[in-house]
C-alpha positions as CSV (number, residue, x, y, z in Angstrom):
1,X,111.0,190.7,66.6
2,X,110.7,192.5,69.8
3,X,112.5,195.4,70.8
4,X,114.9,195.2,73.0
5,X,115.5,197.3,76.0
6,X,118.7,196.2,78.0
7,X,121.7,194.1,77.2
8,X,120.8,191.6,80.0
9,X,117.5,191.1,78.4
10,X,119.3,190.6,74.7
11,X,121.6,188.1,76.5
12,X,118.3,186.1,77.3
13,X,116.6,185.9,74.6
14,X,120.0,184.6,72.9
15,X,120.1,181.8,75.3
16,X,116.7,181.2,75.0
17,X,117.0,180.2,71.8
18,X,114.9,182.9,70.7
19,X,116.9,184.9,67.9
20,X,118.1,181.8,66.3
21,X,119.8,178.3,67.0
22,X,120.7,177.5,70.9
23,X,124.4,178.9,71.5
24,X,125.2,175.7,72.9
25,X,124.7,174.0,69.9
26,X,127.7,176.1,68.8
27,X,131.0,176.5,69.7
28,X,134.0,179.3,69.8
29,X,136.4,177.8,67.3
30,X,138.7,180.3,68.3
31,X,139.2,182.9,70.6
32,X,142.3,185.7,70.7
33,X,142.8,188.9,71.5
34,X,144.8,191.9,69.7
35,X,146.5,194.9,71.0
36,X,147.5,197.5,68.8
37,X,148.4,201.4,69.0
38,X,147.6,203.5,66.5
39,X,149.2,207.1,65.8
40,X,148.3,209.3,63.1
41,X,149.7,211.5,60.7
42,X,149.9,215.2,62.5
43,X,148.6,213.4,65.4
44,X,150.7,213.2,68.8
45,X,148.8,211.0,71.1
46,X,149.1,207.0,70.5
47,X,145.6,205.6,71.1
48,X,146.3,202.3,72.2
49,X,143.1,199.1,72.2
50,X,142.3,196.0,73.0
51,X,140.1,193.6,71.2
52,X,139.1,190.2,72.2
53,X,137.7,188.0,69.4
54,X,135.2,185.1,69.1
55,X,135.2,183.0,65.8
56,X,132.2,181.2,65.3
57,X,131.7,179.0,61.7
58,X,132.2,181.9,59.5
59,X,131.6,184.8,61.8
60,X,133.6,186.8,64.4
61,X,132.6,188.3,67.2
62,X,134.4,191.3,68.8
63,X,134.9,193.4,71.7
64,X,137.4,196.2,73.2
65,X,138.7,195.9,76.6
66,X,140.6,197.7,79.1
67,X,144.2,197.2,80.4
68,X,143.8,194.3,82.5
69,X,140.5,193.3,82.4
70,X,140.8,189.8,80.9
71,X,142.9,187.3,81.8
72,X,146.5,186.2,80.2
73,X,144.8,182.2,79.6
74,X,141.7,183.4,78.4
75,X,142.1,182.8,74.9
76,X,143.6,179.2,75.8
77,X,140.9,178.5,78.1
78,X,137.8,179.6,76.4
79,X,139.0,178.5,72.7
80,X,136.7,175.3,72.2
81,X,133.6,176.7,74.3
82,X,130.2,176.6,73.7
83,X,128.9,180.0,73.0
84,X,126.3,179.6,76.4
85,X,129.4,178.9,78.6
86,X,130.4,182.2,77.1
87,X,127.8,184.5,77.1
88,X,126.6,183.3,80.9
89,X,130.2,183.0,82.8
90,X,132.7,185.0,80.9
91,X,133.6,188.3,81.8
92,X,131.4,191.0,80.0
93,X,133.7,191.7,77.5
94,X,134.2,188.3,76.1
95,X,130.3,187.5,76.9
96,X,129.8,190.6,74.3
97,X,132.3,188.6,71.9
98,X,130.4,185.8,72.2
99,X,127.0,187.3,71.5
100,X,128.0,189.3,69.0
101,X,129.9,186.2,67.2
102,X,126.3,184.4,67.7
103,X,124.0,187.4,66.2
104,X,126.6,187.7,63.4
105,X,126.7,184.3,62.4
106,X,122.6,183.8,62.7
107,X,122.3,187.0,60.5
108,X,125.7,188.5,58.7
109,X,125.0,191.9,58.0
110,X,125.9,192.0,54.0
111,X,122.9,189.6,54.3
112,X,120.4,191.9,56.3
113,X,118.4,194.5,52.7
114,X,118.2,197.1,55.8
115,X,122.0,197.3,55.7
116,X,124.1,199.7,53.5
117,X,127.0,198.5,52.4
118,X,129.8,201.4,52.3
119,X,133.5,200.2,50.8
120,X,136.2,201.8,52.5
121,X,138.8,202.4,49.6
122,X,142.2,201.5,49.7
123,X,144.9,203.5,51.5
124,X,146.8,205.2,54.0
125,X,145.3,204.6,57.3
126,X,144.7,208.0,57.5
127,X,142.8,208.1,54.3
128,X,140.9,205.0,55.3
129,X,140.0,206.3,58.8
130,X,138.8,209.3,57.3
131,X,137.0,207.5,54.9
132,X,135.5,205.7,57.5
133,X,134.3,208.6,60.1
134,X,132.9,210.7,57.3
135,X,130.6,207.5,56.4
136,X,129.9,207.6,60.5
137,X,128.9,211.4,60.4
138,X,126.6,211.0,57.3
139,X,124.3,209.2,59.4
140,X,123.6,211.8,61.3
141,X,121.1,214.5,60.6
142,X,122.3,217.3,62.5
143,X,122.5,221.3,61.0
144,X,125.6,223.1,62.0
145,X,125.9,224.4,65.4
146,X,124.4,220.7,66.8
147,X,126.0,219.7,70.0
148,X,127.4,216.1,69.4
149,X,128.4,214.3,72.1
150,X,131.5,211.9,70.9
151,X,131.3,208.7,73.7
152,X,134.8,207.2,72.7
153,X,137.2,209.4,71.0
154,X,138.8,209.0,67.6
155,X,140.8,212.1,66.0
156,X,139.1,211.6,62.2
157,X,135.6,211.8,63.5
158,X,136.3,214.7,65.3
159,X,137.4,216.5,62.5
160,X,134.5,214.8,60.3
161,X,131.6,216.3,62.9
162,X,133.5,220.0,62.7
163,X,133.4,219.9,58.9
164,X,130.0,219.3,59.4
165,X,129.7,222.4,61.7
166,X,128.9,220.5,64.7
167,X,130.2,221.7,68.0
168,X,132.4,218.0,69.4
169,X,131.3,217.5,72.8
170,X,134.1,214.7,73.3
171,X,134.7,212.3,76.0
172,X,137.0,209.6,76.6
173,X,139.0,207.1,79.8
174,X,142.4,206.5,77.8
175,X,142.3,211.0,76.0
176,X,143.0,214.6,77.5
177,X,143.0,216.2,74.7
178,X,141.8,215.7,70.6
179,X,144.1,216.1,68.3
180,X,143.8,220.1,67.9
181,X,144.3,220.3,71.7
182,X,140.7,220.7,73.0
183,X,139.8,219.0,76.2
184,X,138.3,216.0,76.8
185,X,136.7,214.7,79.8
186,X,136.2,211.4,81.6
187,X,132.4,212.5,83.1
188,X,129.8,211.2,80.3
189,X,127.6,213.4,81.9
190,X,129.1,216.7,81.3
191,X,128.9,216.2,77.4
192,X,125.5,214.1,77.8
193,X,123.7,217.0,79.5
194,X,124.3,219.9,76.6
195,X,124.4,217.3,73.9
196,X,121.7,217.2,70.8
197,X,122.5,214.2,69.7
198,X,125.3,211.6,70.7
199,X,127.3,209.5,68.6
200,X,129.3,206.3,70.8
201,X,131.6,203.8,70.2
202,X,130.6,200.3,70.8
203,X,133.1,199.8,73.6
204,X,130.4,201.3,75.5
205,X,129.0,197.6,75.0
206,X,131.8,196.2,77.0
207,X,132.2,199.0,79.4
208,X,129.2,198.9,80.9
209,X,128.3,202.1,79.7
210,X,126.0,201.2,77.2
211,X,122.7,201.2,79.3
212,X,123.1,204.6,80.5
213,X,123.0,206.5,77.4
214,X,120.9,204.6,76.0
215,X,118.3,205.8,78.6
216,X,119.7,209.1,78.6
217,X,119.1,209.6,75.1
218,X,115.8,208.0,75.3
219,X,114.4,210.2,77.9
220,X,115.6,213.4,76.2
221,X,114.4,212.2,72.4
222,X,118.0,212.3,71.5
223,X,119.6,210.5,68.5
224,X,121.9,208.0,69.5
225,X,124.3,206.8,66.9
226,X,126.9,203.8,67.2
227,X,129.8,203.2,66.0
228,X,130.9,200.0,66.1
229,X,133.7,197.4,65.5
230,X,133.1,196.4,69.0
231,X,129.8,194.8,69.4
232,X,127.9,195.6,65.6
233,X,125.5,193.0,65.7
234,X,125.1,193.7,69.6
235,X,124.3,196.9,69.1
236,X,122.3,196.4,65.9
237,X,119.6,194.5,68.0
238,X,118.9,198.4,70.0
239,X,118.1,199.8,66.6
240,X,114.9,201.6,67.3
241,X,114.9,200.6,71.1
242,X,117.3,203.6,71.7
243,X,119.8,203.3,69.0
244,X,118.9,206.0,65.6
245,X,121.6,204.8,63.4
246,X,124.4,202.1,63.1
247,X,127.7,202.0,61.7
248,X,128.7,198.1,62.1
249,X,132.3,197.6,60.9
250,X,132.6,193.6,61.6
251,X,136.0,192.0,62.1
252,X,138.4,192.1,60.2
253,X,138.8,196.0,60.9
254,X,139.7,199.0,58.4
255,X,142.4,199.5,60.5
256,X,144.5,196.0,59.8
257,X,143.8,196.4,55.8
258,X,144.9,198.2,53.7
259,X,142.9,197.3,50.9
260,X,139.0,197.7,50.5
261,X,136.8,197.1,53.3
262,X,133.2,197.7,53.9
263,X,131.1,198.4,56.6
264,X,127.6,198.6,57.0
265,X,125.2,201.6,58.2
266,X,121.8,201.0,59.6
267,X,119.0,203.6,60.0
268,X,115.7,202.6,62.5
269,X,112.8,202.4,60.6
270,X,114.6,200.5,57.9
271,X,114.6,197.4,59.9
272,X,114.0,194.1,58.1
């Protein structure tokens, strides 16, 4: 397989038939969209997201959104698509859905050998988040004192990187502050600049975002890490065009279980 070097260039080789069956020979079963807030335990900021969701056969697709960026019918009116339609006319976040419902269903990741299965346990939601961020965090190799930037902030992987000793560059739209009161900006560049290596949700995927740390951290030799419920198999397409190491936590999410869960981490150079 190539590598791949922009989204736009991963959207057409998908619909160039090129990483698996046409998309319009498939179609989007279903598509919905959740909104949830989440506050937790000695936490008190209510993070609030948006998903929309692609079903495909026996795949989902995923993707966060923000606060009016989709339509009220788009569920009704895109339910019954073909995946093309989808990934050509939709609006980003739902053409990320779709794509990502298409790369998961071509190539699940519990069927990739260059994935790492990781169970979540059962629990609390604060013990399964943390549970979760510490299994984000142990991809990276960074000694204590690293700079991390954190694109996309989430109060358990803050405190995962400090227990690691990193110094939590963090930056976020929707946050001021973390959770023990430090500030967080909106400017990716002023935790981009200082940062050693960056760990990002995969909202960036639907944020437009993406792109531009993905060539920050490739003109600096940084390691990238992602993060993602939103776009996994999106994102797992940049692994070693960019992307160092991959947390892909497909649909459905830690957060709406409370029993065990698994995600799957990827490393580049491990690629199959």
């Amino acid at each position: 397989m190539t590598e791949t070097a922009t989204l736009d260039a991963l959207f057409a080789e998908a619909l160039g038939g090129s990483r698996g069956p046409h998309p319009s020979e498939l179609v989007a079963t279903s598509v919905f969209w959740l909104q949830h807030g989440t506050r937790l335990a000695g936490s008190n900021t209510t993070s609030r997201s948006r998903y929309v969701l692609v079903r495909v056969g026996r795949s989902y697709g995923a993707c966060a959104f923000e606060a009016g960026e989709l339509a009220t019918n788009v569920c009704s009116e895109a339910s019954g698509s073909r995946l093309d339609a989808l990934m050509r006319d939709a609006p980003l976040a739902l053409r990320v859905a779709a794509l990502d419902a298409y790369l998961t269903e071509v190539e699940h990741h519990r069927d990739r050998a260059d994935a790492e299965a990781v169970a979540l346990p059962s629990g609390t939601p604060e013990q399964r988040a943390r549970a979760r961020d510490e299994a984000i965090t142990g991809l990276l190799d960074a000694a204590p004192g690293t700079r991390v930037a954190l694109i996309g902030v989430v109060s358990p992987l803050v405190a995962a990187l400090h227990e690691r000793g990193c110094v939590c560059l963090p930056c976020d739209y929707n946050l001021d502050t973390t959770v023990d009161g430090g500030p967080v900006t909106s400017v990716m560049s002023e935790v981009l600049e200082p940062a050693e290596a960056v760990v990002a949700t995969g909202m960036t995927l639907g944020n437009g975002t993406f792109e531009e740390i993905l060539r920050h951290c490739g003109q600096r030799d940084v390691p990238l890490t992602i993060y993602a419920q939103s776009g996994a198999a999106v994102a797992r397409a940049f692994l070693g065009s960019g992307v160092t190491a991959l947390s892909a936590e497909p649909f459905p999410f830690s957060q709406f279980d409370s029993g065990p869960t698994t995600l799957y981490r990827y490393r580049a150079g491990h690629s199959s």
